[in-house]
Structures are given as C-alpha cells and as structure tokens.
Backbone bond lengths (Angstrom), bond angles and torsions (degrees), N, CA, C in turn:
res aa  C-N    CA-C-N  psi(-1)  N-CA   C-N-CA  omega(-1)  CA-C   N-CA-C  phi
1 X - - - 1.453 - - 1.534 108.29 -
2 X 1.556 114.64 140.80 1.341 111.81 -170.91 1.510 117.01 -76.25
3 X 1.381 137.12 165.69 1.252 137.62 -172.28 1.560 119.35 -65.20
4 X 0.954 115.71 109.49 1.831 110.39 -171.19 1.970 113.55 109.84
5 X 1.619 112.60 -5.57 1.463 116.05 -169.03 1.307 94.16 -90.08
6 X 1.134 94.81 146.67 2.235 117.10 -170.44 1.853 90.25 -87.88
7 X 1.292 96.16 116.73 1.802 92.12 169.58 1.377 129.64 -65.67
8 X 1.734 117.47 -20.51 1.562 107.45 -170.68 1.911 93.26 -99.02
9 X 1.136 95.08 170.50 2.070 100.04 175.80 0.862 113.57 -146.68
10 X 1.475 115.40 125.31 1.587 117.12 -148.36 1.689 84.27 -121.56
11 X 1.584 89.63 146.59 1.106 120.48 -173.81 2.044 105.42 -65.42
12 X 1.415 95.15 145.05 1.675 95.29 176.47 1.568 113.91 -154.03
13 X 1.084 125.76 152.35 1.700 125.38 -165.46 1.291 108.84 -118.31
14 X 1.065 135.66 114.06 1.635 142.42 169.26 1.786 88.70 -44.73
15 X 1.438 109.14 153.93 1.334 115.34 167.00 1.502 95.47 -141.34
16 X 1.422 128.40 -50.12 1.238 112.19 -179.53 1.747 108.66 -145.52
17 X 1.317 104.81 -37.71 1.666 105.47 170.43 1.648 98.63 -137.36
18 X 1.399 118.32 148.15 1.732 99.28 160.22 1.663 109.30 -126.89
19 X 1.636 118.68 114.02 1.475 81.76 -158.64 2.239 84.23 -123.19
20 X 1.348 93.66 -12.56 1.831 126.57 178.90 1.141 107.75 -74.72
21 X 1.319 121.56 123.69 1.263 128.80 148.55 1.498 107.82 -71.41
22 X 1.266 103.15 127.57 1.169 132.74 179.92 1.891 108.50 -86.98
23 X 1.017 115.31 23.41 1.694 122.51 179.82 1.364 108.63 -113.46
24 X 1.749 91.40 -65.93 1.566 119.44 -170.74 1.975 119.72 -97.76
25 X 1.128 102.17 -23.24 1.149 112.52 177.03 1.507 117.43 96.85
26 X 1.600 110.89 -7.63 1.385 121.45 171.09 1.477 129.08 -36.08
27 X 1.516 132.40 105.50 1.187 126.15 -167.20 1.734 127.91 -95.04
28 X 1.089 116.34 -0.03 1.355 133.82 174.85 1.757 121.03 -81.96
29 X 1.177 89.87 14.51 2.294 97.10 177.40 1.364 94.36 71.51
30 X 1.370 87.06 -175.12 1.036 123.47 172.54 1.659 158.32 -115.28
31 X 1.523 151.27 172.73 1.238 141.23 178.61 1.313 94.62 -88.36
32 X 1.557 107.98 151.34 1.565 111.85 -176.81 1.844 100.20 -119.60
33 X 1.185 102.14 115.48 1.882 98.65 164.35 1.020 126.50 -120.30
34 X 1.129 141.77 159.98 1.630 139.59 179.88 1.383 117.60 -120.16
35 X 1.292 106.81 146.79 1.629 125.22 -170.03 1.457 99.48 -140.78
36 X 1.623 97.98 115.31 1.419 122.18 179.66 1.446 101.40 -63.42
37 X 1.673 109.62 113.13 1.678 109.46 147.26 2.084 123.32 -50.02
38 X 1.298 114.33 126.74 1.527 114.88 -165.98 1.560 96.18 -65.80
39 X 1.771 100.89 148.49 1.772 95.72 160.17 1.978 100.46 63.62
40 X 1.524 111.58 35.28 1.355 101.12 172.04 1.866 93.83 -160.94
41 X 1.326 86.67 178.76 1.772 103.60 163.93 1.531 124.96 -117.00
42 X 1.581 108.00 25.91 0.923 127.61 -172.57 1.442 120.96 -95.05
43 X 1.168 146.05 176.23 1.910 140.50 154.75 1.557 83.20 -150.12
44 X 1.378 91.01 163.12 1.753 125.03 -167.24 1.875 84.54 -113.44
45 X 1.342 94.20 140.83 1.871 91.26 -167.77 2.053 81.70 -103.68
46 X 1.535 102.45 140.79 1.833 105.31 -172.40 1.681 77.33 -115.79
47 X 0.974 93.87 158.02 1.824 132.45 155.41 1.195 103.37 -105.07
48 X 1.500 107.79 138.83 1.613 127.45 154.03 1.387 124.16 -139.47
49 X 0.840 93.44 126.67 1.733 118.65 -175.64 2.091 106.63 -61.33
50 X 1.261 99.70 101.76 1.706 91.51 -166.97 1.542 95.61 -75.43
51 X 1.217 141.46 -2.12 1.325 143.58 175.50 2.028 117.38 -86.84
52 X 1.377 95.70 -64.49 1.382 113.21 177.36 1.686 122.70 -68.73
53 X 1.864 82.92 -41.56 1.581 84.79 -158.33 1.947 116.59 97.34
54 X 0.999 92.73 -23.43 1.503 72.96 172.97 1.173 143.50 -80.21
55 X 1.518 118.40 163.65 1.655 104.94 -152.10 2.130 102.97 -126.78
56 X 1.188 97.15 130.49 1.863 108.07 -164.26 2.085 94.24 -122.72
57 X 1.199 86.95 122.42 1.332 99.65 -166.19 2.050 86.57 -102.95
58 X 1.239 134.25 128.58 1.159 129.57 -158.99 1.355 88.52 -133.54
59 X 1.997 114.04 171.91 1.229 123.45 -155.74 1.708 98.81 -85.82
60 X 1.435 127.49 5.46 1.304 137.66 169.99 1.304 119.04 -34.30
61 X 1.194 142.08 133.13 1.559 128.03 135.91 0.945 110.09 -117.48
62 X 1.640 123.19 174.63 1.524 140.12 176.99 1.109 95.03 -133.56
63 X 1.381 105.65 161.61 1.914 108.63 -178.44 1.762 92.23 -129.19
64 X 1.518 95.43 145.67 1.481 110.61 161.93 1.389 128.01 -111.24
65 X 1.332 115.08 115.33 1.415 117.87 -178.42 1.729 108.35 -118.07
66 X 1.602 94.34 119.31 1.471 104.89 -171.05 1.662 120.61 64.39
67 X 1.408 105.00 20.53 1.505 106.62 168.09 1.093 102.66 102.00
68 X 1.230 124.52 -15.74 1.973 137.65 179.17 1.265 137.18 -74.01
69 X 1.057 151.85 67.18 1.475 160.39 -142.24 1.798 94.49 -42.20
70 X 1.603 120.70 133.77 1.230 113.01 146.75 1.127 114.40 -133.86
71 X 0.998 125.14 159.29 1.703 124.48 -167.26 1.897 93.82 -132.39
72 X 0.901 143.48 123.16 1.325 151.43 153.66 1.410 96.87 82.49
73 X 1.146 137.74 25.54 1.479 135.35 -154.07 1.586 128.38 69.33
74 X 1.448 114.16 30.98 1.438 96.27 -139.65 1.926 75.82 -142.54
75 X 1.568 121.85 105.29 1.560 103.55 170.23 1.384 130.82 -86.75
C-alpha cells in the first residue's frame, strides 16, 4: 500500500453525480482501482481520493474475461 493510503474502504452509493470526496472535501474525482472479488471473474471498482487518500469501494463491478478488464463490454 502506497505511503499516506487509508487501509479500511468504506462503502459509498452514487446518488446522482460523485465527483467530492466525501472525507476531505476534494472536488476534482477521483483514481479508479480494482480489487478482484475471490473465486470469481469479477473486481469491485474502488475510488481514491488523490488528495486524502481515501478509499470507497462502490456498488460497481467490472468483469474479467481471460484476465482482461472489461467495463461495459468494452476492453
């Protein structure tokens, strides 16, 4: 984990735009990373806060086919 990244990731729900960190107040979005669900072909899509660091694990998935990230069908 990089120097300054918050270890727990709290869950968060799009309602209509998300572009705020909701920690720090940072308004410019966010970094997007993925964390493979175990025993699937799935990843959990994370938010990161390039200001805070904090990390928002959202109701997102991505699917992996053949090890390949796709997001909407699209690699």
């Amino acid at each position: 984990m990089p120097p300054g990244a918050k270890e727990s990731i709290q869950q968060i729900k799009l309602d209509h735009e998300l572009h705020t960190c909701p920690d720090c107040g940072y308004t410019d979005g966010f970094h997007v990373s993925f964390k493979k669900v175990k025993s699937s072909k799935k990843c959990h899509v994370v938010l990161i806060c390039p200001q805070c660091h904090a990390r928002y694990q959202t109701e997102w998935k991505a699917s992996l086919d053949n090890e390949v990230l796709k997001l909407n069908g699209r690699t």
